[in-house]
C-alpha positions in Angstrom: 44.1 11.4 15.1 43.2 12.7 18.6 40.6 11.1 21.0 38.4 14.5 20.9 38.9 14.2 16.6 37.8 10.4 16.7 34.7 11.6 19.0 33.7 13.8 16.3 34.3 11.7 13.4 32.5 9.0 15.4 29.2 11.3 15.6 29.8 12.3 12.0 29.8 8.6 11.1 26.6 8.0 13.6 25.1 10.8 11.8 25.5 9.5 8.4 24.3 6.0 9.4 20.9 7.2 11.0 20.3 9.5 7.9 20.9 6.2 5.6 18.6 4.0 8.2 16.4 6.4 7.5 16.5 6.7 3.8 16.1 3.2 3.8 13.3 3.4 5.8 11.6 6.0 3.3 12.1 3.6 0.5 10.6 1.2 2.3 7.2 3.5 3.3 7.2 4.7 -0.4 6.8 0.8 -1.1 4.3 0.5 1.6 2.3 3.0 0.8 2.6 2.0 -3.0 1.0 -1.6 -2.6 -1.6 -0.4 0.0 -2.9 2.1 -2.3 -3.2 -0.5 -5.2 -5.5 -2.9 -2.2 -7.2 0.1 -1.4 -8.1 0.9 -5.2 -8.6 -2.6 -5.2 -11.4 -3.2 -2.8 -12.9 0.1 -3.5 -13.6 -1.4 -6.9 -14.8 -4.6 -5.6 -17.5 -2.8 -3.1 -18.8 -0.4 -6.4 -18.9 -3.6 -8.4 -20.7 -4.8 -6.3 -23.5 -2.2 -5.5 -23.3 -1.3 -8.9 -24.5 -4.7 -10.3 -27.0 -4.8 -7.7 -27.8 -1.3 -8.9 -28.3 -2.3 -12.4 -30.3 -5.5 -11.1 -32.7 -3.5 -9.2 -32.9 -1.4 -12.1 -33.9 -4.4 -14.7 -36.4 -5.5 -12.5 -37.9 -2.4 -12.5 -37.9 -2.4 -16.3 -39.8 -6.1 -16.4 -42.0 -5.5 -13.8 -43.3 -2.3 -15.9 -43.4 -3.8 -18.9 -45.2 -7.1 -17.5 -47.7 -4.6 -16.3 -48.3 -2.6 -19.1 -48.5 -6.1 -21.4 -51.1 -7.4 -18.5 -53.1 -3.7 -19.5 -53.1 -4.2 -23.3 -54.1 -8.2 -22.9 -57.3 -7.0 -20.8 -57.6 -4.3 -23.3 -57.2 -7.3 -26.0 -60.0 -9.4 -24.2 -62.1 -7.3 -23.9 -62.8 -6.3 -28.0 -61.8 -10.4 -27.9 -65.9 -10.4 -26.2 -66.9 -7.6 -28.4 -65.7 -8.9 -31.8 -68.6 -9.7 -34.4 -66.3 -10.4 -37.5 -64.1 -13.1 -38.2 -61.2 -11.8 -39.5 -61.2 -9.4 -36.2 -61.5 -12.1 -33.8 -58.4 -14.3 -35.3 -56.4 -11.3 -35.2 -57.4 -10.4 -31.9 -56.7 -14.0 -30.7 -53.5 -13.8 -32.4 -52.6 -10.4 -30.7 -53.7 -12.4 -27.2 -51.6 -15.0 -27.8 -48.4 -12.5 -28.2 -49.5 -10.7 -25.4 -49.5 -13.6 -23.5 -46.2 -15.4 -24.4 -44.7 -12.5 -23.7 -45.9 -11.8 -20.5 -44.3 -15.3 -19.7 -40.9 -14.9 -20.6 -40.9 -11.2 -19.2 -42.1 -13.6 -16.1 -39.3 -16.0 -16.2 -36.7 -13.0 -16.9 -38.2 -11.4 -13.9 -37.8 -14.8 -11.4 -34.0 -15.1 -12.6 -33.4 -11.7 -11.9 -34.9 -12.1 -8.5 -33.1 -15.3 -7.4 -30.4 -13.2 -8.7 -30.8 -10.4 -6.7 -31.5 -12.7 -3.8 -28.2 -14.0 -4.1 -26.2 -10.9 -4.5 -28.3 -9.3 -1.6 -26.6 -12.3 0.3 -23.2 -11.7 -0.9 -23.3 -8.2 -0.5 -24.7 -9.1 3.2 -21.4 -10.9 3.7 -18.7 -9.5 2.3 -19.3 -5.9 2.1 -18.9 -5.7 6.1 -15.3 -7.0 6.0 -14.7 -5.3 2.4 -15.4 -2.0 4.4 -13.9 -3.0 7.5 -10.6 -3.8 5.1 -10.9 -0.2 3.3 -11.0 1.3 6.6 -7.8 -0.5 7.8 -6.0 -0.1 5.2 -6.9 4.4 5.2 -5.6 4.1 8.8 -2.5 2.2 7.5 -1.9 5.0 4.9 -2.7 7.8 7.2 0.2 6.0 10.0 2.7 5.8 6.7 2.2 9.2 5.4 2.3 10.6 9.3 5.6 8.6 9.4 6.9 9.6 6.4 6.3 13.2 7.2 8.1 13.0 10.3 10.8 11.2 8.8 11.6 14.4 6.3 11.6 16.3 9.4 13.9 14.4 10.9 15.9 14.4 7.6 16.2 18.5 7.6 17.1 17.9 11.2 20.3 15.6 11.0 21.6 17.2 7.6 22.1 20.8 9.9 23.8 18.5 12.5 25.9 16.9 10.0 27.4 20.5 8.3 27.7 21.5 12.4 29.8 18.7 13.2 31.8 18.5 9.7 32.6 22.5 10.5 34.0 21.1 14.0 36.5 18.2 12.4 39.9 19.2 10.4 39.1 18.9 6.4 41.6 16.1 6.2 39.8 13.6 8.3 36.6 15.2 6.5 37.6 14.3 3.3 39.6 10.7 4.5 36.2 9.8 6.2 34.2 10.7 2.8 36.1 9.1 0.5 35.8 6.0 2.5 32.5 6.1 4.1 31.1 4.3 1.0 34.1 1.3 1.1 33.5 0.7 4.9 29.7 1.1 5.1 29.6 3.8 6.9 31.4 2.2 9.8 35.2 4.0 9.4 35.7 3.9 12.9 35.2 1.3 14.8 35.7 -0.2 18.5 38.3 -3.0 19.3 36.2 -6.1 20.0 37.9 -9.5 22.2 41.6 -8.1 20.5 39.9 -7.6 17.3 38.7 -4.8 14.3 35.3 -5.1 14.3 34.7 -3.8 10.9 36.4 -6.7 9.7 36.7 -9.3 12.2 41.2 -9.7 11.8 43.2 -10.0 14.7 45.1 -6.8 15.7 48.9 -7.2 15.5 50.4 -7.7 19.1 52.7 -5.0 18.4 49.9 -2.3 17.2 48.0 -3.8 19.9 50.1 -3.2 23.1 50.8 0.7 21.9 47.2 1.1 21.8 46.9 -0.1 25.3 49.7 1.5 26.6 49.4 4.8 24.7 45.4 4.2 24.7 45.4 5.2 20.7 43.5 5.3 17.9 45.1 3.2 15.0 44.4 2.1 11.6 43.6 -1.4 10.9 46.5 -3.1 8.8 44.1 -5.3 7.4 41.2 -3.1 6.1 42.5 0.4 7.0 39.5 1.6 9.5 40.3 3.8 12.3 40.0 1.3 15.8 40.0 2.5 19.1 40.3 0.2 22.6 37.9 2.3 24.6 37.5 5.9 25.3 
């Protein structure tokens, strides 16, 4: 193998291994963007529960507020044939209706005060958390929209390197082509590699003095004995 056929099997290889970093990296956004959807989902939730209840709160009170009224305008109405009652049998039924009226304007009363304090509390709640709820959703859109942004350049860059790799492939003999596929995968992606303090630094063995001093002297490109990468001293 010549120096100027290393070269190009070198940016082949360099090639291949930022398209995988890159892969790797889109795996990793998909993930990303995968569990900061769910928290967004999440939280939105949390911030319509959360209105909602207060919603449906608002809406109850309403209710017992119009129905404590309109008892309070049939027990007047009550008191008043109460005073203009002349028989007997009248007046114990319109005390009895009174006394209806009246209980149940008390427990519409008490239903009312809980749901106040109720409200009361969630309006605090809602006071507190839904500032840092929203203020969490809007971090977490920016997040996606970076990702996604990311991600899109990414593809592009993708499209970009997969032209570059056919260019280069066309510019290296098949042979070395097809040796560098069909090994790409055992070694890594690292089939050729530079000599490092006397060693292969794809795996670390000692070059043989012998293969050593001829790639010194001849400044070649040989195989390692020990795991059969391509190693070259220096270019």
């Amino acid at each position: 193998m010549t120096k100027e056929e290393v070269k190009l099997i070198l940016k082949l290889q360099e090639i291949d291994l930022e398209i995988e970093r890159i892969k790797k990296r889109l795996e990793k956004i998909g993930e990303e963007l995968k569990q900061l959807t769910e928290d967004l989902e999440f939280l939105n939730k949390e911030k319509e529960k959360l209105l909602k209840r207060k919603e449906e709160l608002e809406g109850l009170r309403k209710k017992l507020r119009e129905e404590i009224e309109e008892a309070e305008e049939q027990l007047k109405k009550t008191e008043e044939r109460l005073m203009r009652a002349t028989r007997d049998v009248e007046y114990r039924a319109l005390l009895r209706e009174k006394a209806k009226l009246e209980d149940k304007i008390l427990k519409k009363s008490y239903e009312l005060d809980e749901v106040e304090e109720e409200i009361e509390k969630l309006t605090k709640e809602i006071e507190e958390n839904l500032p840092k709820l929203e203020k969490r959703i809007k971090e977490i859109e920016e997040e996606i929209q970076d990702l996604k942004t990311e991600e899109e350049i990414a593809h592009r860059k993708l499209h970009e390197l997969a032209n570059r790799r056919e260019e280069t492939k066309g510019e290296i003999p098949e042979h070395l082509v097809r040796f560098y596929e069909e090994n790409k995968e055992h070694f890594e992606g690292f089939v050729v590699v530079p000599m490092e303090e006397e060693a292969c630094s794809g795996c670390g063995i000692k070059i043989p003095s012998v293969i050593l001093s001829k790639m010194i002297r001849e400044d070649s490109i040989e195989q390692c004995p020990s795991c059969g990468r391509f190693v070259y001293y220096k270019f």
